[in-house]
C-alpha positions in Angstrom: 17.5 54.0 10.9 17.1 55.5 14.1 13.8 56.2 16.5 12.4 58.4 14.9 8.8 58.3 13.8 9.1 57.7 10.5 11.1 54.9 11.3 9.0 53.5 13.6 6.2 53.5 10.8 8.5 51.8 7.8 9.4 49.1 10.5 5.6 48.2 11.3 4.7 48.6 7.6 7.2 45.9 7.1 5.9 43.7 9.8 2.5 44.0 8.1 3.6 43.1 5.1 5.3 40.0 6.6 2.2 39.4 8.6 -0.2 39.0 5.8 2.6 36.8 4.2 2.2 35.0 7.3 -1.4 34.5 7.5 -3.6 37.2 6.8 -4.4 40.8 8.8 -5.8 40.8 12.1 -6.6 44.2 13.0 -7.9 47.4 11.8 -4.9 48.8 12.0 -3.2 46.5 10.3 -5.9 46.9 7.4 -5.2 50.5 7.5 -0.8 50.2 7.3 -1.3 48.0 4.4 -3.7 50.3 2.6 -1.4 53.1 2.9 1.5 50.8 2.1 -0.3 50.1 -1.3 -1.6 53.7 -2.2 1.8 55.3 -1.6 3.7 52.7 -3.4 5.7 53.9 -6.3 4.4 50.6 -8.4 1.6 47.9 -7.3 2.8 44.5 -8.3 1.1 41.8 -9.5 1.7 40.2 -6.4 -0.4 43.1 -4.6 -3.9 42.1 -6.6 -3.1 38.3 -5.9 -2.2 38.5 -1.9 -5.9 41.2 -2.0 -7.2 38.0 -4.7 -6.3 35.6 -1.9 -8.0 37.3 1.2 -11.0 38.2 -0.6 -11.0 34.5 -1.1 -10.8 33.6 2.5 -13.6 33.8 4.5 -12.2 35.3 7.6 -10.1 37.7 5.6 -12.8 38.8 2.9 -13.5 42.3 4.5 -10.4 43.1 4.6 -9.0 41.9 0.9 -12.0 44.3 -0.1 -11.1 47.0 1.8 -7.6 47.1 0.8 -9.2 46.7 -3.1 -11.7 49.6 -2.5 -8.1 51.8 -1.1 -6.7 51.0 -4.4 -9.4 52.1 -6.2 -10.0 55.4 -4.5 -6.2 56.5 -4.1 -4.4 54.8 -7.3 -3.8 55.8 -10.8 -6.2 54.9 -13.6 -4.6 51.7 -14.3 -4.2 50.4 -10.7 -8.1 51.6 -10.1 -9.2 49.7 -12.7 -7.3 46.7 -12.2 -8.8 47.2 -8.6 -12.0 47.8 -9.6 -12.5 45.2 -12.3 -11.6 42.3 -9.3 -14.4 44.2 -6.9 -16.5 44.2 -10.1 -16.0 40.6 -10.6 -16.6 39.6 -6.8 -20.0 41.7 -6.6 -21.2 38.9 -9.9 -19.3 35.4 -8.6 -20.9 32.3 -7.6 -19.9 32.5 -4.4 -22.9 34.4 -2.6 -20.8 35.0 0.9 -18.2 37.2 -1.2 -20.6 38.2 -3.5 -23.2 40.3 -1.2 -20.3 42.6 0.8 -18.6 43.2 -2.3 -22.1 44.6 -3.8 -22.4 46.6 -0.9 -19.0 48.2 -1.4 -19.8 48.5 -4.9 -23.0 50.2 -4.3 -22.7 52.0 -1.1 -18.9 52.8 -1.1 -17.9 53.6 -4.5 -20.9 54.1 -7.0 -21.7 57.8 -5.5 -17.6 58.7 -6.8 -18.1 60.9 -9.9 -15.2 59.3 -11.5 -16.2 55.5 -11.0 -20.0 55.7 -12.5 -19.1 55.0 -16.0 -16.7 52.0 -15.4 -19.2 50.5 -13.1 -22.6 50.9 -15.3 -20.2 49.9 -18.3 -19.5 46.6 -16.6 -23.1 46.1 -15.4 -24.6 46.8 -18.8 -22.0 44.2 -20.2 -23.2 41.7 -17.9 -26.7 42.3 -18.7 -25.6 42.1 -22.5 -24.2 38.4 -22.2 -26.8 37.5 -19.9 -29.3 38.7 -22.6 -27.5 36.5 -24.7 -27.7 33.6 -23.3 -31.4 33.9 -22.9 -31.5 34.3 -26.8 -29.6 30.9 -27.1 -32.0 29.4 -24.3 -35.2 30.6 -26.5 -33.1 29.3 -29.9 -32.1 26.0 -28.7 -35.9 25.6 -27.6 -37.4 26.0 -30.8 -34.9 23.3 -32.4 -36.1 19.7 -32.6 -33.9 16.4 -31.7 -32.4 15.4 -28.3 -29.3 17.3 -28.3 -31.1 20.4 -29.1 -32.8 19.9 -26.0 -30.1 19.0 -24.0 -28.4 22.0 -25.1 -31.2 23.9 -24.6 -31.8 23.0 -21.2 -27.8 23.3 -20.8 -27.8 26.8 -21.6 -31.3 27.3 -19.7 -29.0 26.7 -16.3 -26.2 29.1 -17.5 -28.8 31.8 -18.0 -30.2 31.0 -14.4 -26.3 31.1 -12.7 -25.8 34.2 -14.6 -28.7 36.1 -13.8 -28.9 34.6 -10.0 -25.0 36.0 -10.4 -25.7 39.7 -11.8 -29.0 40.5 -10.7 -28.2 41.8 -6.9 -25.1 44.0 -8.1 -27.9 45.9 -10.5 -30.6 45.8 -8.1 -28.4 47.6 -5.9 -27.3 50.2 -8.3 -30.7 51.2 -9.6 -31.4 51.6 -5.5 -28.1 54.3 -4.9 
């Protein structure tokens, strides 16, 4: 190692890397070393999707775990994009709304217009409209039985079909919008 550019870059890559060990990423730039860090990588660990898993979990980091997520799915290999995608996928229908909404956005603004993303995403949303179909079925089943427990389970599976739709509706209200 010497001064030379190239250098410079694999030194503040690895002081990224330890960074984000550390306690997140603070800048843009910081976003963007890491990105390229991940995309060029010969192999993305598991420990890759759980360190973007962990600040898409974090409030103050949430823009950026999705950021680095959506890098992965644009520059990757079909297994590492779909890996990547799946997690945004999953984080555009979770409970939590504050993660939900900007990773529907990403979904819908950022990636749904890529040719080569439209079938894996309206697969997943037709699967989620599939189960949440479902449970509606079980909601109108358990309602025609008689007996307390049919109720109770009735009313039990009435709640799951209102998480799940509150969960999967904005992600396909989106899409039908792009």
């Amino acid at each position: 190692g010497g001064d030379t550019a190239e250098d410079g870059t694999m030194i503040e890559k690895e002081n990224v890397t330890s960074a984000v060990r550390d306690g997140g990423v603070d800048t843009a730039e910081e976003v963007r070393c890491l990105a390229e860090l991940w995309t060029t990588a010969p192999v993305v660990t598991g420990a890759v999707y759980e360190l973007a898993a962990s600040l898409c979990l974090d409030a103050g980091q949430m823009a950026h775990g999705l950021q680095l997520l959506r890098a992965l799915v644009l520059e990757r290999g079909a297994e590492d994009r779909d890996r990547a995608l799946l997690m945004l996928l999953q984080y555009a229908v979770c409970e939590d709304v504050i993660l939900r909404g900007p990773a529907v956005r990403m979904v819908a603004e950022s990636l749904y217009s890529k040719d080569f993303l439209v079938d894996s995403i309206e697969a997943f949303a037709r699967g989620g409209i599939q189960h949440t179909l479902t449970l509606a079925s079980r909601v109108v089943t358990g309602q025609e039985k008689n007996g307390r427990n049919a109720q109770e389970n009735a009313e039990q599976e009435a709640l799951s079909f209102g998480k799940e739709l509150d969960n999967r509706l904005p992600l396909l209200v989106a899409l039908s919008c792009e």
